[in-house]
Backbone as CSV, one residue per row, in Angstrom:
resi,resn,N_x,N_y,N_z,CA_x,CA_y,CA_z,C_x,C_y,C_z
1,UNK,2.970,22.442,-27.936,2.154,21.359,-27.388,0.759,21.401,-28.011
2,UNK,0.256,19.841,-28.727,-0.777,20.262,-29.604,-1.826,20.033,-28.279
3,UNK,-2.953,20.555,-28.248,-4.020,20.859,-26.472,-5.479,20.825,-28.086
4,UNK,-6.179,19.679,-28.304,-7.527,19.223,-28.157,-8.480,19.848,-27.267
5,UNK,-9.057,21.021,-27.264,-10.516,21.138,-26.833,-11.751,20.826,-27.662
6,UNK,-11.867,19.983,-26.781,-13.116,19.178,-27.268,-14.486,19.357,-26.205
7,UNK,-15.548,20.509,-26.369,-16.330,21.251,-25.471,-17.702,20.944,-27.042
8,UNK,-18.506,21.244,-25.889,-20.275,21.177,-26.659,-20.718,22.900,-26.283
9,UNK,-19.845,24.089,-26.644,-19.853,25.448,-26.409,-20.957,25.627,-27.837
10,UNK,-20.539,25.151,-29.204,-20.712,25.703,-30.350,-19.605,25.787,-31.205
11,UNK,-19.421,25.937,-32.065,-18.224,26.404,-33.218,-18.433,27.519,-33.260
12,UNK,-17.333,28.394,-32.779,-17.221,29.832,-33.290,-17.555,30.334,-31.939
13,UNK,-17.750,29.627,-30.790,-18.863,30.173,-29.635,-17.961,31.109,-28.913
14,UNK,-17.874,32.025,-28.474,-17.600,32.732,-27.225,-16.859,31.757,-26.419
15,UNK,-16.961,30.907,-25.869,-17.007,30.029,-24.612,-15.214,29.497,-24.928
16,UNK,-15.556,28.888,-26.296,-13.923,28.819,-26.662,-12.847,29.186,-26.672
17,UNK,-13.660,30.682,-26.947,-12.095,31.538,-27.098,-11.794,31.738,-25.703
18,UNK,-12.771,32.203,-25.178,-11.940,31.964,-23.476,-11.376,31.120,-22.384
19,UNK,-11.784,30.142,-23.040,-11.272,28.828,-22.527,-10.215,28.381,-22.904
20,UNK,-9.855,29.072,-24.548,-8.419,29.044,-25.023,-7.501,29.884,-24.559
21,UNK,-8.063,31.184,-24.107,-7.188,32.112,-23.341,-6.862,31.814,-22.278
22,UNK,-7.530,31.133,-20.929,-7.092,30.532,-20.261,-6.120,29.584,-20.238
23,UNK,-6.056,28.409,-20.688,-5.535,27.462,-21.407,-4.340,28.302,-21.969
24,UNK,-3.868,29.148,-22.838,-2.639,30.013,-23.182,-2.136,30.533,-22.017
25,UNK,-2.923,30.776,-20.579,-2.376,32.032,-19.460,-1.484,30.828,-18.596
26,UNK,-2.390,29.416,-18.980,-1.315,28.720,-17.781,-0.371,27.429,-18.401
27,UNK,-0.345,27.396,-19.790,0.606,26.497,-20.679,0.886,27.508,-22.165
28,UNK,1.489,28.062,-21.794,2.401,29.092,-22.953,2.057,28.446,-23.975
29,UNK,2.768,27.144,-24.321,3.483,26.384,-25.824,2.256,25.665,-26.262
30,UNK,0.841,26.265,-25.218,-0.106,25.167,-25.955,-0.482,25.858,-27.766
31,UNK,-0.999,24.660,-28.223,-1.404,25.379,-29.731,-2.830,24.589,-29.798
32,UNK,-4.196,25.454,-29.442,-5.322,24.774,-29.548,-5.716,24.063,-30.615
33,UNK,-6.331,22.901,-30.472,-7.380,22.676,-31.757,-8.895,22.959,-31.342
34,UNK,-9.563,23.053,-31.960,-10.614,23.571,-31.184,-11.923,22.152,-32.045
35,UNK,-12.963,21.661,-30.962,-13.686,20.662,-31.852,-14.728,20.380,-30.985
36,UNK,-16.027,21.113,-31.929,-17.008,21.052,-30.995,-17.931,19.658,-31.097
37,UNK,-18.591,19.448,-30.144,-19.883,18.206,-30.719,-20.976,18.888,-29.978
38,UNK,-22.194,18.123,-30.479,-23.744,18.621,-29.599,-23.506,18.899,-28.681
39,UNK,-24.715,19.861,-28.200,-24.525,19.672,-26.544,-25.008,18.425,-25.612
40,UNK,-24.616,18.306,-24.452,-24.328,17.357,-23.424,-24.072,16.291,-24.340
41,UNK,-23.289,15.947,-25.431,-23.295,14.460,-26.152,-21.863,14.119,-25.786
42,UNK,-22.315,13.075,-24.725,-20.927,12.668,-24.227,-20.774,11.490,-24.617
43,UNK,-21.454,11.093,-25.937,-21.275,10.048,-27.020,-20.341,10.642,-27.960
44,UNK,-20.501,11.332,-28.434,-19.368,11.789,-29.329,-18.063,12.149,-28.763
45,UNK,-18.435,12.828,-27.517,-17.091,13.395,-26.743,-15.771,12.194,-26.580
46,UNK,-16.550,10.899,-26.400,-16.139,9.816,-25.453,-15.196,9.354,-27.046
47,UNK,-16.249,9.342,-28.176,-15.526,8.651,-29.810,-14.548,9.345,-30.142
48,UNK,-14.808,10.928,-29.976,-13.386,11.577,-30.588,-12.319,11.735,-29.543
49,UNK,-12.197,11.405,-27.988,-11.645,11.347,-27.179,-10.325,10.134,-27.877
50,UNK,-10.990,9.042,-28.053,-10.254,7.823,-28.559,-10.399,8.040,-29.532
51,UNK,-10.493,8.289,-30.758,-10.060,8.304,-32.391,-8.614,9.544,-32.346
52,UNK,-8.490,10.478,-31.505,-7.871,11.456,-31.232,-6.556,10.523,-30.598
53,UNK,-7.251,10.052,-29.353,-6.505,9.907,-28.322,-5.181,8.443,-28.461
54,UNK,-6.073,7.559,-29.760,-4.955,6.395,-29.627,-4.343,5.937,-30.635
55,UNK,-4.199,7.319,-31.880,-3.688,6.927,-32.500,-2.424,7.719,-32.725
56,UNK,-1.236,7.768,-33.031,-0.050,8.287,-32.844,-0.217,10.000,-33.180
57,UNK,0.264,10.617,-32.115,0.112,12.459,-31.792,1.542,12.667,-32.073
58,UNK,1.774,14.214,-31.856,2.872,14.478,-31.474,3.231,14.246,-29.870
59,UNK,4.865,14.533,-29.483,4.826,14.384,-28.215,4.279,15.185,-26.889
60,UNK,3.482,15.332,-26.550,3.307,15.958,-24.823,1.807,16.340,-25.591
61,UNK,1.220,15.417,-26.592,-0.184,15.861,-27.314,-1.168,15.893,-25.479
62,UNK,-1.696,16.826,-25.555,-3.299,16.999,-24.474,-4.121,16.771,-24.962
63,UNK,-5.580,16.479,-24.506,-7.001,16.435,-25.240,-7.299,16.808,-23.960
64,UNK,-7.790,18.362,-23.879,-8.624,18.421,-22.901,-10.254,18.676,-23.223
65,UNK,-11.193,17.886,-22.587,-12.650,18.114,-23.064,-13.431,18.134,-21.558
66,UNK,-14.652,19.231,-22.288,-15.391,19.408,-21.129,-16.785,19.512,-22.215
67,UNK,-17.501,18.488,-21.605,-19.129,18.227,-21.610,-19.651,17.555,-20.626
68,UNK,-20.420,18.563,-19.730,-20.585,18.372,-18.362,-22.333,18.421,-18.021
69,UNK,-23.228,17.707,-18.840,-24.289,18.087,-18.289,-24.752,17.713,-17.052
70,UNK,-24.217,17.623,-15.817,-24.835,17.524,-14.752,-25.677,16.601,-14.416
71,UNK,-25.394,15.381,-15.214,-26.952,14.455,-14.418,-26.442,13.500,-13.469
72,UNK,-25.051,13.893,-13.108,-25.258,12.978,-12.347,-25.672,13.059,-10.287
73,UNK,-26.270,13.704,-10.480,-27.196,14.272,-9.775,-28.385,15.685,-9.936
74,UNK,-29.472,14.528,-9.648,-30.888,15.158,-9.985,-30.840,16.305,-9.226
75,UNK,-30.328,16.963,-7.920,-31.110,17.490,-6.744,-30.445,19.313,-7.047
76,UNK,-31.044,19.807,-6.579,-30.220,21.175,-6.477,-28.642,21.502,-5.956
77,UNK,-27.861,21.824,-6.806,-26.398,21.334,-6.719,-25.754,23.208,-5.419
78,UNK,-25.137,22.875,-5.243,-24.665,23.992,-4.483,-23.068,24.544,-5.139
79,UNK,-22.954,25.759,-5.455,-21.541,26.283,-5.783,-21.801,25.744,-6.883
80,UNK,-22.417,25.273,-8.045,-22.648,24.594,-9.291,-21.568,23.928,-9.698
81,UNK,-21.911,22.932,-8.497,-20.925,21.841,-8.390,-21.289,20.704,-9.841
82,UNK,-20.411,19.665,-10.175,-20.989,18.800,-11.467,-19.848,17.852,-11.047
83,UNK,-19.879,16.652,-12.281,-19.287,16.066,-12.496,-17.181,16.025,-12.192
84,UNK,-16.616,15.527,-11.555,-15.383,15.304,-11.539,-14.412,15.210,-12.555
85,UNK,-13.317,16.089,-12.296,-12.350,16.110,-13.283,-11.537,14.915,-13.423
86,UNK,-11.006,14.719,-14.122,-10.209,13.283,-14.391,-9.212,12.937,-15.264
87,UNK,-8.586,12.162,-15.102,-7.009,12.303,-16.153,-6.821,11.122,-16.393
88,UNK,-6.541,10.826,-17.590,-5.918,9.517,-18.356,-4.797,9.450,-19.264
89,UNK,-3.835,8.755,-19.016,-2.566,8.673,-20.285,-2.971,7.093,-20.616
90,UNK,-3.024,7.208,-21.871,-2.876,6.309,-23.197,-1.601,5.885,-23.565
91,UNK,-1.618,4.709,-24.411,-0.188,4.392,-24.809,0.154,4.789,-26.121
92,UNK,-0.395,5.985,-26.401,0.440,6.514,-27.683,0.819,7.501,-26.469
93,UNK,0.705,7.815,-25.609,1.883,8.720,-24.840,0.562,10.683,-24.678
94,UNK,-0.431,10.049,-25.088,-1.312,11.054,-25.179,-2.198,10.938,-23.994
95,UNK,-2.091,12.574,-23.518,-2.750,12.841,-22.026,-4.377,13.191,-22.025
96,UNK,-5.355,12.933,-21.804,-6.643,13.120,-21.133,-6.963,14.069,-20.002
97,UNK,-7.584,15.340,-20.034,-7.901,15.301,-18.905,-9.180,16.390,-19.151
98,UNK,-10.496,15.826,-18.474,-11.735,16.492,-18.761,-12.816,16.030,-17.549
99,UNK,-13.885,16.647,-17.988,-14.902,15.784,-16.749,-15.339,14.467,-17.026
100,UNK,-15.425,13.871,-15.987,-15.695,12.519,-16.318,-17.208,12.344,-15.661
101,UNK,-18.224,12.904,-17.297,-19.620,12.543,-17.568,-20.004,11.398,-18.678
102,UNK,-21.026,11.245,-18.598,-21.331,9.796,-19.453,-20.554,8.977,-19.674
103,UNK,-20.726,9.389,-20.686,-19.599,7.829,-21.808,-18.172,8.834,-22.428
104,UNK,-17.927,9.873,-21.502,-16.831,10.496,-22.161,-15.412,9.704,-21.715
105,UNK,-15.403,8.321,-20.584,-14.063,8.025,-20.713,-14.889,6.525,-21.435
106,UNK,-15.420,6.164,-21.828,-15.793,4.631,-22.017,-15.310,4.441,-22.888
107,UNK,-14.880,4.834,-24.019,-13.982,4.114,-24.679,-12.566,3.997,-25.021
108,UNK,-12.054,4.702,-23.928,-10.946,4.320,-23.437,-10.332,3.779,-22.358
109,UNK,-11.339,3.452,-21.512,-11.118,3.289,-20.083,-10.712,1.481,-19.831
110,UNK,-11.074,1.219,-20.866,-10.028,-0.225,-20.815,-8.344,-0.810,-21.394
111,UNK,-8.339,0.922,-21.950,-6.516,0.984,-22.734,-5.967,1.951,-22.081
112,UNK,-6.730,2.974,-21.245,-5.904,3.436,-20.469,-4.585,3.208,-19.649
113,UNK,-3.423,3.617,-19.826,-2.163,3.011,-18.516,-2.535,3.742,-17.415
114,UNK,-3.062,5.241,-17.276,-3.592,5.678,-15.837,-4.678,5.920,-15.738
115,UNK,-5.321,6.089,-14.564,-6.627,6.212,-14.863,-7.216,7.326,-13.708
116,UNK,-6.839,8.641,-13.224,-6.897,8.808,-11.645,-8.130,9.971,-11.567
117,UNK,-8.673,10.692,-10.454,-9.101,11.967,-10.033,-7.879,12.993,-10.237
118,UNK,-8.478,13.826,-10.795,-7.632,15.199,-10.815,-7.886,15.551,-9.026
119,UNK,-6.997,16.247,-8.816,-7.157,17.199,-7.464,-7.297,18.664,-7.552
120,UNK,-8.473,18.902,-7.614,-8.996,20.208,-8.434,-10.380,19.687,-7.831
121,UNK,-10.972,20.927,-7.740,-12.370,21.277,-6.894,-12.840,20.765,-8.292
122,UNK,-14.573,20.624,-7.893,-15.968,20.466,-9.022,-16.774,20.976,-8.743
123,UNK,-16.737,22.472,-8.182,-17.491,23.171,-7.890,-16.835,24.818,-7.402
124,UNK,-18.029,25.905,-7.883,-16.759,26.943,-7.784,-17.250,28.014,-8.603
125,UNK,-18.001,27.915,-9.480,-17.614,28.050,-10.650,-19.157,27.466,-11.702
126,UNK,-20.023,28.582,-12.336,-20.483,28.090,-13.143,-20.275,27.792,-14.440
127,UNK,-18.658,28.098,-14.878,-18.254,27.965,-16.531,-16.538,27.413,-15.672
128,UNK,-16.413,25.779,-15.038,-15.588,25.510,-14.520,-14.501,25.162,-15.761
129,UNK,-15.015,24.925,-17.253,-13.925,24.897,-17.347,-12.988,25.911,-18.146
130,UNK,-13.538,27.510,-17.850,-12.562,28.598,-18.058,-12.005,28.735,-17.041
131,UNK,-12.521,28.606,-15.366,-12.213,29.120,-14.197,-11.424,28.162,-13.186
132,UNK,-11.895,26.768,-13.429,-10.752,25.904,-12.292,-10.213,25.091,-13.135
133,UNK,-10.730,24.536,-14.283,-9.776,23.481,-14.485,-8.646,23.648,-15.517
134,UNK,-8.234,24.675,-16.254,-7.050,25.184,-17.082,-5.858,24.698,-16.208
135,UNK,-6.266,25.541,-14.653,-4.963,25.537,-13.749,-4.417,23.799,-13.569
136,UNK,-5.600,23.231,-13.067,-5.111,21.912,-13.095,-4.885,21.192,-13.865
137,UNK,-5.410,21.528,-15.278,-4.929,20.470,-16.270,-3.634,20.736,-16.550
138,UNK,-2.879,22.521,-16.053,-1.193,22.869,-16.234,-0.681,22.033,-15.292
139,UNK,-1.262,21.635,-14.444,-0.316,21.430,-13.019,0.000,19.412,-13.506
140,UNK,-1.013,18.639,-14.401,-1.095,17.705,-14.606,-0.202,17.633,-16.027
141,UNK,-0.394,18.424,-16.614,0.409,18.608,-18.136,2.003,18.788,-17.543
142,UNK,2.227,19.686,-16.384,3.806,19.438,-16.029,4.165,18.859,-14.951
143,UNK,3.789,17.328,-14.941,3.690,16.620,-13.989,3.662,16.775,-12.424
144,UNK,3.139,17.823,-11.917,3.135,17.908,-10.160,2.132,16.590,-9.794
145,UNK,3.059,16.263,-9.154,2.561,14.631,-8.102,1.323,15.588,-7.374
146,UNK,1.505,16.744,-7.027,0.004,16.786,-6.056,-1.122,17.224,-6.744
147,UNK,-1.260,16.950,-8.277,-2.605,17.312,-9.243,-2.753,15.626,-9.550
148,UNK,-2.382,15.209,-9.276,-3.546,13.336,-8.995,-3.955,13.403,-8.412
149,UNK,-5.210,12.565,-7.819,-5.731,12.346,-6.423,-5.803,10.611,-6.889
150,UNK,-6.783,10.050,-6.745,-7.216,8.314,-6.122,-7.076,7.847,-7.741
151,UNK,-6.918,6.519,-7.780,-7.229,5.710,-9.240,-9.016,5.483,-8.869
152,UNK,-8.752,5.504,-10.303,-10.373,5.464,-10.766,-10.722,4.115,-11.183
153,UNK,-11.365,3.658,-10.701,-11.798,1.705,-11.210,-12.398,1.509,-12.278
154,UNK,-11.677,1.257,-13.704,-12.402,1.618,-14.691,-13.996,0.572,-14.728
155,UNK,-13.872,-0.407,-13.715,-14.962,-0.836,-14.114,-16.502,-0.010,-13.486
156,UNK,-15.879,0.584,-12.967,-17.294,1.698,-12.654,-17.216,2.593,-13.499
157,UNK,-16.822,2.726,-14.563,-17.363,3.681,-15.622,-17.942,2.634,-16.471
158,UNK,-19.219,3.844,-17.143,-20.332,2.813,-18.094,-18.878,1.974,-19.407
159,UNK,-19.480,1.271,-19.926,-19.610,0.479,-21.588,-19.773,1.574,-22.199
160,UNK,-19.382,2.080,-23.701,-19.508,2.667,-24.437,-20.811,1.604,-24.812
161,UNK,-22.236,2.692,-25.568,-23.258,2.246,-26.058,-23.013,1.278,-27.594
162,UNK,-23.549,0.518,-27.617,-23.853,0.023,-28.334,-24.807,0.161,-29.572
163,UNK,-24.534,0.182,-30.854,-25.778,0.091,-32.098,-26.002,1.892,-32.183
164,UNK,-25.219,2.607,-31.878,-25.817,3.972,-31.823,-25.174,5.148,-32.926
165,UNK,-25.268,6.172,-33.270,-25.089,7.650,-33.955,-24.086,8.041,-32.966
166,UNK,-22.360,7.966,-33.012,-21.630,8.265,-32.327,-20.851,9.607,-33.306
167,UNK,-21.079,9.809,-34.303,-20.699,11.413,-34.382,-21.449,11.770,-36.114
168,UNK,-21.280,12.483,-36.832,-21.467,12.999,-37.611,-21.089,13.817,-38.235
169,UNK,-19.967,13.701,-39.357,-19.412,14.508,-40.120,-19.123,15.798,-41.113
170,UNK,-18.524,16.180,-41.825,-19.329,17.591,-42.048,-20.048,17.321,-43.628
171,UNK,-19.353,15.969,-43.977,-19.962,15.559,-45.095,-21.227,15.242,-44.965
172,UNK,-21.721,14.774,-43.372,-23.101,13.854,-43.829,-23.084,12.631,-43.140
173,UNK,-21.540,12.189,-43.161,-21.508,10.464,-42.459,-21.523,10.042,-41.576
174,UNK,-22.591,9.077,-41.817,-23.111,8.819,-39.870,-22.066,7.680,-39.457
175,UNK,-21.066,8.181,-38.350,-20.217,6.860,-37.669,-21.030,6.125,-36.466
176,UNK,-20.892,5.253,-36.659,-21.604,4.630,-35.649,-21.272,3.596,-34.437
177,UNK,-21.763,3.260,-33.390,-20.721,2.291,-32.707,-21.124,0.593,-32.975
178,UNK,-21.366,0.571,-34.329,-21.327,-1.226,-34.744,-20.059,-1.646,-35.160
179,UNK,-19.341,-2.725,-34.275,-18.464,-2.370,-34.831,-18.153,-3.698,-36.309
180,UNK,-17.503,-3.593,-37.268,-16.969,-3.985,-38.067,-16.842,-5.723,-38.289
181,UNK,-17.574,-6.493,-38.635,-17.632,-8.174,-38.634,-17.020,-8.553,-40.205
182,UNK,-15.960,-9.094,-40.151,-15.632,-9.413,-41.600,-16.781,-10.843,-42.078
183,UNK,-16.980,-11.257,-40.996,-17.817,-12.777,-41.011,-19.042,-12.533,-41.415
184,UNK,-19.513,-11.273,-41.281,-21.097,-11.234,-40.579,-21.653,-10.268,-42.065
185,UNK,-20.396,-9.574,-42.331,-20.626,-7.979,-43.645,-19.940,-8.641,-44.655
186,UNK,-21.199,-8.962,-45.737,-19.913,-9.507,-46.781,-20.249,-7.984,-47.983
187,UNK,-19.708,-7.863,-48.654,-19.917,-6.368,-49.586,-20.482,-7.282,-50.464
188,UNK,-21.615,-5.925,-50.920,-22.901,-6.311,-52.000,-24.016,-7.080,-51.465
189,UNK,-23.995,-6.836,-50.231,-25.182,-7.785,-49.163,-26.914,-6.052,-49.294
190,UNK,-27.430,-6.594,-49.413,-28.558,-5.416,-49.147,-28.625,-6.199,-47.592
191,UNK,-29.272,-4.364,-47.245,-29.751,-4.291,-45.701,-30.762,-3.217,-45.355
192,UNK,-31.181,-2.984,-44.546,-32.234,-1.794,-44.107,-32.002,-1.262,-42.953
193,UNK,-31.533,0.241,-42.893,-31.088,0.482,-41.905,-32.146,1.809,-41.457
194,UNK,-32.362,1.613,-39.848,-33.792,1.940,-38.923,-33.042,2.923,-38.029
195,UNK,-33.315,4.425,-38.242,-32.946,5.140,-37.411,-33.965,6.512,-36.728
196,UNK,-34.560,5.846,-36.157,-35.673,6.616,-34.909,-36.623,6.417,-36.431
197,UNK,-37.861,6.839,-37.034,-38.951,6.502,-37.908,-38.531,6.126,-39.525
198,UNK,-37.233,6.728,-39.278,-36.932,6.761,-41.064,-35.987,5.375,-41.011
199,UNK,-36.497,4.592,-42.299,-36.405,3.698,-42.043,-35.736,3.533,-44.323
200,UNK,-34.403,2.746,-44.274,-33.897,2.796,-45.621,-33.359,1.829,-46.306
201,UNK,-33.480,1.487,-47.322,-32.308,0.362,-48.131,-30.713,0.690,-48.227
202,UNK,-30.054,0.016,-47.996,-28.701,0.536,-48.213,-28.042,-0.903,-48.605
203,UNK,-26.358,-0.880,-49.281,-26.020,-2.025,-49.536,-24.356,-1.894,-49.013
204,UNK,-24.457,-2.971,-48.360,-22.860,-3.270,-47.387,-22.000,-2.767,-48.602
205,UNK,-20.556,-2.161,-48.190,-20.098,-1.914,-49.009,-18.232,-1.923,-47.890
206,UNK,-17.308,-2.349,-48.947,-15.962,-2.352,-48.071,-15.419,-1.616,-48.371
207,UNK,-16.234,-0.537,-48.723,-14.973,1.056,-48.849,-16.208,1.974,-49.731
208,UNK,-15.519,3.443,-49.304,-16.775,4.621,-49.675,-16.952,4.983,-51.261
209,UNK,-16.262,4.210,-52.517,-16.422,4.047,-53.166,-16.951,2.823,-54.351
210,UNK,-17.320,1.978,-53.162,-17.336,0.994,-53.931,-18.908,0.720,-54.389
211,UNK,-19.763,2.002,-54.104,-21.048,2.198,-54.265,-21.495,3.056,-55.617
212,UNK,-22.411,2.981,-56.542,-22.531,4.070,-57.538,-23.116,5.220,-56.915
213,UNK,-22.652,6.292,-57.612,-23.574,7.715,-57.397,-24.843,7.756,-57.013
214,UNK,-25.121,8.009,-55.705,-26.688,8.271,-55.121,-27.111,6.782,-54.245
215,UNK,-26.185,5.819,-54.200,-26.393,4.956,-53.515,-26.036,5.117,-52.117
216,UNK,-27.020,4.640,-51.202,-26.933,4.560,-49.313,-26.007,3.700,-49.231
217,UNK,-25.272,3.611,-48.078,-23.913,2.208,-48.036,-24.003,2.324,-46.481
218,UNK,-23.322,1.193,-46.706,-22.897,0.678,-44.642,-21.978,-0.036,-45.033
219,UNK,-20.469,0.589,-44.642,-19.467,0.051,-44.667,-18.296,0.445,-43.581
220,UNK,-16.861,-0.241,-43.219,-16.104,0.177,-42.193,-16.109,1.622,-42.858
221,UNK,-15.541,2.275,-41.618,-14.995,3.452,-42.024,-14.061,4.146,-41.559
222,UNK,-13.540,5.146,-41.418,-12.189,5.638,-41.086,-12.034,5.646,-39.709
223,UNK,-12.873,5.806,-39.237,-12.489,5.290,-37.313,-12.659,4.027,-36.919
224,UNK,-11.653,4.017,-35.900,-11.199,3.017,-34.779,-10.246,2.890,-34.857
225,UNK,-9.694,2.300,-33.738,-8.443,2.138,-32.856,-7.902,1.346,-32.263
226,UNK,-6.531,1.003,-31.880,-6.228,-0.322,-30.733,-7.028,-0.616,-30.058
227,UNK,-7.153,-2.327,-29.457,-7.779,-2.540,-28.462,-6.773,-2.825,-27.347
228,UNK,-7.246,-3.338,-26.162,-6.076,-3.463,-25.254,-5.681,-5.196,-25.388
229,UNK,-6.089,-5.724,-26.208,-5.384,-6.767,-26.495,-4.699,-6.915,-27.361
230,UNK,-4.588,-5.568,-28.023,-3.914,-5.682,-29.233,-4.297,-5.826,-31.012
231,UNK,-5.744,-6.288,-30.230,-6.932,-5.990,-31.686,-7.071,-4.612,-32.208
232,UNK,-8.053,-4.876,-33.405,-8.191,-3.331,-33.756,-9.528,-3.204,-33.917
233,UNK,-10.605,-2.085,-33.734,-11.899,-2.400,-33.935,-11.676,-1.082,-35.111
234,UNK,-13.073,-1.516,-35.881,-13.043,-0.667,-36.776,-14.460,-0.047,-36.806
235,UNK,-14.854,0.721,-36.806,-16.489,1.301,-36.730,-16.997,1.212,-37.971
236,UNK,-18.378,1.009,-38.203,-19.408,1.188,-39.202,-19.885,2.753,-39.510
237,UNK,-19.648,3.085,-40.621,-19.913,4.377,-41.088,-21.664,3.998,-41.989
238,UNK,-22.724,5.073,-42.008,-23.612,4.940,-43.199,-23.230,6.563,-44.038
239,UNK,-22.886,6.353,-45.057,-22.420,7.168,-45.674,-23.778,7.172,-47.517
240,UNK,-23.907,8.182,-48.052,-24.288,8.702,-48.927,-23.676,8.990,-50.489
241,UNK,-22.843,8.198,-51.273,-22.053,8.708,-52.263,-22.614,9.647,-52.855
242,UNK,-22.023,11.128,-53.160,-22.804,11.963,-53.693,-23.975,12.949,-52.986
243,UNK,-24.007,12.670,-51.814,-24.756,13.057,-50.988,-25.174,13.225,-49.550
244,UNK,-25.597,13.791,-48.913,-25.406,13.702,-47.245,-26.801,12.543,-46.386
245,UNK,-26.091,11.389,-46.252,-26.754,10.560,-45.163,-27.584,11.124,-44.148
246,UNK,-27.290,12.076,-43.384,-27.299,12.617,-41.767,-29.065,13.306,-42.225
247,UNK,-28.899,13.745,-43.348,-29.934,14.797,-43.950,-31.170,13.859,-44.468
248,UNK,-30.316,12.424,-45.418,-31.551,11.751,-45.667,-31.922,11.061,-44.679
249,UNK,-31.785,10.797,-43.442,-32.593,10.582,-42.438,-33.148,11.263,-41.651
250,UNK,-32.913,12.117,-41.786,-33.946,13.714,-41.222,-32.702,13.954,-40.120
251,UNK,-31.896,14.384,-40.322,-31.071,14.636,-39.061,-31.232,13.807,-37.706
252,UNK,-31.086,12.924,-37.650,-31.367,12.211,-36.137,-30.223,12.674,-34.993
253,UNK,-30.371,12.926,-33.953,-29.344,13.028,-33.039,-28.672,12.260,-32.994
254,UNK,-27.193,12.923,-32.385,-26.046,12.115,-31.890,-26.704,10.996,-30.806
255,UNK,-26.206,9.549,-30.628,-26.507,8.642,-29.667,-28.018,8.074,-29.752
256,UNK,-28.716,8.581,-31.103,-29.922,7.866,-31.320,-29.370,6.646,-31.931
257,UNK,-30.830,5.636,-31.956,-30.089,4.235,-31.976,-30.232,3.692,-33.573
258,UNK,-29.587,2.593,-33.715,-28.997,1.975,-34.887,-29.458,0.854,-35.382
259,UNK,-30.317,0.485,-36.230,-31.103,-0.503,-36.252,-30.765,-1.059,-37.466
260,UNK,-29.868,-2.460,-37.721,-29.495,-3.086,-39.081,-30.522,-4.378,-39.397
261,UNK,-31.379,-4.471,-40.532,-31.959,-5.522,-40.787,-31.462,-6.376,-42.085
262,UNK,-31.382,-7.615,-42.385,-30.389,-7.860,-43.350,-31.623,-8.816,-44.280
């Protein structure tokens, strides 16, 4: 069973491997992938959730992710209680189940077929997801009717953001959440693209080669996924031929914003 952890621990961190050992103590046949993003960036969590999540897996594929920064309450928490666990199946037949902070279900929460509360405590536990939620994501991975609890109304979960730095590659390439206008992007268009002070020329481009050596580009790029109507969205990548994007803008954070001038 291929099992997606997708955690803001670190690469290489401590936190993983025990969370994978867990995860091995209560689903034998799991085989981790392990995939970190920033911490608390439940912008990225939410993009690779769905780039992962809807496009064809193997069968009984998991994605379990935990990025839990706690805001959703300001006040002094008791038992270091946080955010709610939560479970989603997709129609490639691929299972979800993580805390449901920020924007980590928003972009799937309108293709979802289920959408429910885990029945599993959120509190307990200051590293909940080595200590409570392995057990329940087994008990949900081999279907026990009493690890659901209530449906979840997807319309009370946020919109995935708009115009923003939704992950960053190891090459350099900034994906972003604009999504893809065949009407609007014609290739060989100049543009200027504004991300927090650094500010650049780049030229539309309909594929990562269609730029010379050392040229900035803004073109689709390898992510996106079904929609629930059956569309397909495709995301805007700014990519670097020959070079790393992420760097010539001074590293900007994940979920900083996206500014196209044409």
């Amino acid at each position: 069973m291929l099992v997606h952890v997708i955690a803001d621990y670190g690469g290489g961190d401590l936190a993983f491997a025990e969370v994978v050992q867990r995860i091995k103590l209560h689903l034998p046949a799991a085989e981790p992938m392990l995939l970190p993003v920033p911490p608390f960036c439940t912008v990225a969590t939410g993009f690779c959730i769905a780039q992962l999540g809807l496009h064809a897996a193997p069968p009984g594929t998991l994605i379990y992710h935990n990025v839990a920064p706690r805001e959703d309450d300001a006040a002094a928490r008791s038992e270091n209680a946080g955010e709610r666990l939560a479970y989603a199946q997709l129609p490639t037949g691929v299972r979800v189940i993580g805390v449901n902070s920020g924007y980590a279900l928003s972009f799937i929460k309108d293709v979802a077929e289920k959408l429910h509360w885990a029945a599993s405590p959120a509190a307990g536990s200051q590293f909940r997801s080595r200590d409570i939620f392995p057990q329940a994501a087994a008990d949900i991975a081999r279907g026990r009717p009493s690890a659901l609890g209530e449906e979840i109304d997807p319309q009370e979960l946020p919109p995935p953001p708009s115009s923003v730095i939704a992950y960053v590659d190891g090459y350099g390439n900034i994906k972003t959440t604009i999504a893809y206008d065949v009407k609007k992007l014609r290739p060989g268009q100049s543009t200027r693209i504004k991300i927090n002070d650094r500010e650049l020329e780049a030229k539309v481009s309909d594929g990562a080669f269609a730029v010379s050596h050392g040229q900035l580009a803004f073109a689709p790029g390898s992510s996106g996924w079904p929609l629930a109507g059956g569309d397909e969205i495709r995301w805007m990548e700014i990519f670097l031929r020959g070079g790393n994007a992420w760097d010539l803008f001074k590293r900007p954070p994940v979920g900083a914003a996206v500014s196209i001038v044409f």
